[in-house]
N, C-alpha and C positions, 0 to 999 in steps of 0.2 A: 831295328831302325835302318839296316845296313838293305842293301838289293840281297837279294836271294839269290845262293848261286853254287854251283858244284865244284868249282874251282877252290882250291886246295889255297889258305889263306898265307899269306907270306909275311912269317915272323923274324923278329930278332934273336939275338943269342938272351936277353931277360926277358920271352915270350910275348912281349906284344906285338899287337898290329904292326906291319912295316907302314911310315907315312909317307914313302913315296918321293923323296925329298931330288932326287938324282932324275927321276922318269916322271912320263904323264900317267896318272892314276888310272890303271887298267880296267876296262870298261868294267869288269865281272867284280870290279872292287868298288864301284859306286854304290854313294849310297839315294836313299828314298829322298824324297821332297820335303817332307816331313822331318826327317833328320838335321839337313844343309838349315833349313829356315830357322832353328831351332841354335844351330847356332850363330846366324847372324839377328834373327830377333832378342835376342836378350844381350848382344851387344850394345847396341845405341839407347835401351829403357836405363838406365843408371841415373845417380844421384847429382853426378856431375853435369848433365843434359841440363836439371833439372836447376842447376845454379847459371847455368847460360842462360836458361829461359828467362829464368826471373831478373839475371841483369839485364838482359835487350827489354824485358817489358819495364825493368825501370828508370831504363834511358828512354824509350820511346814510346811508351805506353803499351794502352794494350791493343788497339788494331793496329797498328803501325808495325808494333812486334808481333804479331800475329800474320801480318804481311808478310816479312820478310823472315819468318822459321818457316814458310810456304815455301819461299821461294825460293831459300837455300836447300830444303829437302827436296823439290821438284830438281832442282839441280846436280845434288848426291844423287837423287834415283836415275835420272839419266846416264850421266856419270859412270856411278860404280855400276849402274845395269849392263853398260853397256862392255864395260871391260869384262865384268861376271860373263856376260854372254861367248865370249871367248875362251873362257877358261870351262864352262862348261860344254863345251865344244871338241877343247882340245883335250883336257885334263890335264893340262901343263900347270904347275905355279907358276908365281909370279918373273921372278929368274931366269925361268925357260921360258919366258912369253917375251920378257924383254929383249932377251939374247936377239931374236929373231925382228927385232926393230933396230936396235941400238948394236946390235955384233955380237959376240962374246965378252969382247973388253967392256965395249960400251956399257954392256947389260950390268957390270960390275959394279960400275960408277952409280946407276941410276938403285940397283939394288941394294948395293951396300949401302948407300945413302939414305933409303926407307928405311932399312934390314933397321939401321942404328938410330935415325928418328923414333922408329917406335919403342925401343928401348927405352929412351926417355919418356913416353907415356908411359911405359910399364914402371918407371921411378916414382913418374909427377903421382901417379895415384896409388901407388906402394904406397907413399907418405904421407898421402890425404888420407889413407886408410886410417893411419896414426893420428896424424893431427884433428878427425873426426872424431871419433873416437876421447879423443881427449882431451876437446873443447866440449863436447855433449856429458861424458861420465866420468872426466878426469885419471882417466886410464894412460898410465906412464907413457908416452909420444915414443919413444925410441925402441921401447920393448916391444910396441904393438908393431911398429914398423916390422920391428926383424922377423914376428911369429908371423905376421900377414905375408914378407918376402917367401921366408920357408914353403909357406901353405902355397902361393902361388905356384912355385918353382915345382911343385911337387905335383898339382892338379893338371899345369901342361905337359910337365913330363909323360905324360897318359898319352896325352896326345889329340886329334879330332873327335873322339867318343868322348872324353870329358870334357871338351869344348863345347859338346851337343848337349851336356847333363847341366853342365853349369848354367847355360843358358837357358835351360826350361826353368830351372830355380829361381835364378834371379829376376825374370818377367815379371812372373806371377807373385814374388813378392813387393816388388814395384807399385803393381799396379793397386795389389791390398794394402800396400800402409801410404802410398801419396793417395789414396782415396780416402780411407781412414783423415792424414795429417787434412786435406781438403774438408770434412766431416768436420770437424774441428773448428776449422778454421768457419766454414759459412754457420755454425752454431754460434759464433759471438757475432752475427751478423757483418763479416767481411765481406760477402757477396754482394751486396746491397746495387754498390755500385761499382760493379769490376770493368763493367764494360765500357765505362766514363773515364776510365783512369787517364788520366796522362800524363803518367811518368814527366820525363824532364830533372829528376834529381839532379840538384845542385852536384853532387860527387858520382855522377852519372858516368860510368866509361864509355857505354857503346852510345854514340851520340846522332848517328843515322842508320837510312834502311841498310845501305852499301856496306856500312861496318858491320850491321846484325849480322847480313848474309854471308858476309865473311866467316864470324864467327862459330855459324852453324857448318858452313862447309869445313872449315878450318877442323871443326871437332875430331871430324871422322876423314877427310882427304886422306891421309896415309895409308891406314888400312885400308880405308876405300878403295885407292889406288891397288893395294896388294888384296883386292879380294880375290884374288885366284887363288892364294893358298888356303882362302876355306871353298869358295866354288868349284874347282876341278874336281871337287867330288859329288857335284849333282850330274844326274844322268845325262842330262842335255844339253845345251845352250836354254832352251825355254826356262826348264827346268830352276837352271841358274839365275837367271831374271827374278821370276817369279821368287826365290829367295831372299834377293836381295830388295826386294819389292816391299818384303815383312820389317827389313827393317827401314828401308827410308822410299815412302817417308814414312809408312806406319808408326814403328818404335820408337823412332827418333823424335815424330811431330810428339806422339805421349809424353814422351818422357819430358822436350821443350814447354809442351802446354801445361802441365801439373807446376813446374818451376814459375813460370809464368802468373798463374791464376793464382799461387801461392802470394806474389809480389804485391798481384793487383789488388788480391782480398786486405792487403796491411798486417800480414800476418807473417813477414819475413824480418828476421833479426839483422840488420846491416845491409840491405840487400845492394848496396854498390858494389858489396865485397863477396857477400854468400851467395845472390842472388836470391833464389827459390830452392835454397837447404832448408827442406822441412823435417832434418833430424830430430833438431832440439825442441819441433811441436809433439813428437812423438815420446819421449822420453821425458817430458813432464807431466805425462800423463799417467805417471804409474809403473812397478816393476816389469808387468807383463810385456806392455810396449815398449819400454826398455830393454826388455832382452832379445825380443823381436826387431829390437834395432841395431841390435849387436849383428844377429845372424844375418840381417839386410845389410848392412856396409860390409861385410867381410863376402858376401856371398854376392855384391852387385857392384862393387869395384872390382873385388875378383876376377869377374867376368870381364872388365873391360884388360884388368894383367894379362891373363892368361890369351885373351884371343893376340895382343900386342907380341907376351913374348913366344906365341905360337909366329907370328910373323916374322920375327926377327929371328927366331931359331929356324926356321925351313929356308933362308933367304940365304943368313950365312950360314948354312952347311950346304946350300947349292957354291956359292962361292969359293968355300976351302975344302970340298969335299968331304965331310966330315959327316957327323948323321944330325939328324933333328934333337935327339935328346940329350946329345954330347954336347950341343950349343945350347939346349936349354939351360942346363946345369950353369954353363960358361958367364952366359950372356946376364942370364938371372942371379948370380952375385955382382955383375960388374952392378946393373939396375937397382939392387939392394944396395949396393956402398953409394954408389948416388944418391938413393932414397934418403938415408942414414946422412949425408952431407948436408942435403936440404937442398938437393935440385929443382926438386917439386915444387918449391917458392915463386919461381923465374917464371910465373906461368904466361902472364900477359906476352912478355919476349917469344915462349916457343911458340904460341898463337902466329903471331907474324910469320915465324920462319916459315910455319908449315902453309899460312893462307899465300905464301908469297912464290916459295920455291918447288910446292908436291904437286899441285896442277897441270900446270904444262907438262910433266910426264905423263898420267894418263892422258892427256889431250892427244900427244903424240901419234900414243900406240893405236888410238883408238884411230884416227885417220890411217894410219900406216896401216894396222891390218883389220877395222873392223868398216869405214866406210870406202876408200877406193881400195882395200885389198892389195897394195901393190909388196906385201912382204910375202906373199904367194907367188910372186912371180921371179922369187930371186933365192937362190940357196943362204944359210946362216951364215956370215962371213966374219974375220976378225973385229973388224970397228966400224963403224957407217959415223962418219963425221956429223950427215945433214940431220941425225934426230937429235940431238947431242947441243948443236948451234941452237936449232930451234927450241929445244928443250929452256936454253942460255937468254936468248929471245923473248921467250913466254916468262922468266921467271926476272929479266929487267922489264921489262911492259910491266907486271905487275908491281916489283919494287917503287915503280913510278908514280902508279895511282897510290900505293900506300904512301910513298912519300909526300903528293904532290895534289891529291884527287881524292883525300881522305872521307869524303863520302861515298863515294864508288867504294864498288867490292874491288877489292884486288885478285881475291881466288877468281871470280867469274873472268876477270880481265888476263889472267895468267892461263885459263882456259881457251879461251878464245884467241889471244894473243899465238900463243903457241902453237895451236892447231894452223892458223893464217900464215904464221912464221913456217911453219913444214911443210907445206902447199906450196907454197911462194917458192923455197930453198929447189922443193924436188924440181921445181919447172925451170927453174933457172940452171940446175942440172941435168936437164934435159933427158930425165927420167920419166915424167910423166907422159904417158902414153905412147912411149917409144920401148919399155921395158918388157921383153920378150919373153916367154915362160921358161927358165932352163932344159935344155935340151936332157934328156933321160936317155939310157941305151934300151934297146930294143928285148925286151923279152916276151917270151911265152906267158899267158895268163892261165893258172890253173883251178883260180877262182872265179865264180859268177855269183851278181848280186852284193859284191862286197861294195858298201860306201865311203867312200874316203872322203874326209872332212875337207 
């Protein structure tokens, strides 16, 4: 799956792959298109997508929710495409891309503040592992938690290759048993009338388009935000797009529409709460399906663990220096005793944080160095106040519509907001288009043809 290459592969002292955690992933260590996709598509297909979908269709129906899981993934794809496009450019992570907007210090702030967000995803769905699990087959909540912790902790320790394997598995199982639970369901005649539905439930949460779009951006923002530390391994910039292309909106619209049509067909148990959880259609169906439901929640929440606490482990050991695996280990009990507390409960609250405060950081960067370029025209330096303010900016603009303008999205507002706000800052710092390229000392060149990014 890996590029082909004669260069001598750089191991650890327990022989795996090195992941690069400190440098930019070295060209002859990229890998195929094929691989990268492979682990960002079977990211966003999961079970949880698929209880979003079904609450926004059962707050808003089904076009209405079908509008706006569009237009939150047209948004992700921009979005993370657009930051993927730098990382497969540079082969930097996320850490060293920020550094280079935000400072060094800065970079700290902004990463260690994902690095430990996603932690919390890697708890909230540690637990849902359990507590699925154990509303479907009645399998003890606390013991599954800690065997599913273990198994995570253990699959990312591997590292980007078991990112890539997990996620061929859990697609394809996705997409055979929500088609299966779908089979099921238009057999009692649920289908009849899916495309009349309109939602409106009395204990409805998502109750416009602006909250839906929230909620879809909200899902995935964070790692979105850090998808450099699985893109700096695709060959290219194109390359890296094109990845993150498979999952949004591709993965993500599936995995939203199956939750969704699950809703509309009247085939969803509680859906204000489950949404489009079509476990317990599967697993009344017989042992077979039952056991095939076992290996789909451990093998398709998995995948959203391990890409999480692959993020937060290459984030913080750019931070304290440390290695990626030494912070798996770290990071992934602290995310297990959370699990184990019932962090994963608080879900609605962490929704907000992240639709509120994770946008305006990619907005940032993404002006800063991916449409006027002006972090090319300056060396890395300790702290750059103006991404920082405007970072501070984008993420009260958005506080404001969640607070204030609760049908409006606050991610799209936090996006835009932020990117305006750091535009606005550099010109009143009289940075914009006054900023000269650092001066270099003079040497001899004894390569030709070499491109430098």
């Amino acid at each position: 799956m890996s590029a082909a290459t004669d260069t001598p592969v750089s191991t650890e002292h327990h022989g795996l792959e090195s992941e690069y955690e400190h440098e930019p992933v070295p060209p002859s260590r990229r890998r195929s298109l094929g691989s990268v996709s492979a682990v960002w598509f079977g990211f966003p297909m999961i079970l949880t997508n698929a209880i979003f979908g079904g609450t926004i269709v059962y707050g808003l129906g089904f076009w209405r929710g079908m509008a706006a899981i569009v237009v939150g993934n047209v948004v992700l794809a921009l979005y993370v495409g657009a930051l993927s496009y730098l990382a497969g450019r540079t082969g930097k992570n996320f850490a060293l891309t920020a550094a280079e907007t935000f400072g060094r210090r800065g970079a700290a702030i902004a990463a260690g503040f994902l690095s430990t967000v996603v932690i919390g995803w890697f708890a909230f769905q540690t637990g849902l592992t359990g507590a699925t699990l154990h509303a479907a087959l009645g399998w003890n909540e606390t013991a599954t938690i800690a065997l599913a912790g273990v198994l995570y902790i253990a699959i990312t320790f591997v590292g980007i290759r078991a990112l890539t394997v997990i996620g061929l598995i859990a697609a394809p199982l996705f997409v055979v048993l929500g088609g299966v639970a779908l089979v099921f369901a238009a057999r009692d005649g649920g289908f009849s009338g899916i495309t009349s539905y309109a939602g409106g439930g009395p204990d409805a949460g998502v109750l416009s388009i602006g909250a839906a779009i929230t909620v879809v951006i909200a899902g995935f923002v964070d790692s979105g935000t850090m998808t450099a530390d699985f893109t700096r391994w695709s060959r290219t910039g194109r390359e890296a797009v094109l990845a993150t292309l498979s999952a949004f909106p591709v993965a993500n619209f599936i995995a939203l529409l199956v939750g969704g049509l699950i809703v509309a067909a009247g085939a969803a148990t509680a859906p204000a709460v489950n949404g489009g959880d079509f476990l317990g259609i599967l697993t009344s169906h017989g042992w077979v399906l039952s056991t095939l439901a076992v290996v789909f929640v451990f093998a398709n929440l998995g995948s959203v663990c391990t890409h999480c606490l692959y993020n937060g482990a290459v984030g913080w050991s750019q931070l304290t220096g440390s290695r990626m695996r030494v912070l798996t280990v770290v990071l992934g009990v602290i995310g297990l005793i959370a699990a184990l507390a019932g962090v994963w409960s608080h879900f609605a609250t962490w929704l907000n944080l992240l639709g509120i405060f994770v946008p305006p950081i990619g907005a940032v960067l993404i002006v800063d160095q991916l449409l006027t370029r002006w972090a090319q025209r300056r060396p890395v330096s300790v702290l750059r106040v103006q991404p920082l303010l405007a970072w501070a900016i984008g993420a009260a603009g958005a506080y404001a519509v969640h607070r204030w303008a609760p049908h409006l999205s606050e991610a799209i507002a936090g996006i835009v907001i932020g990117a305006v706000a750091y535009v606005a800052i550099q010109a009143l710092s009289g940075r914009m288009g006054s900023t000269q390229p650092v001066p270099q000392p003079a040497v001899r060149s004894t390569t030709r043809g070499v491109e430098h990014p």
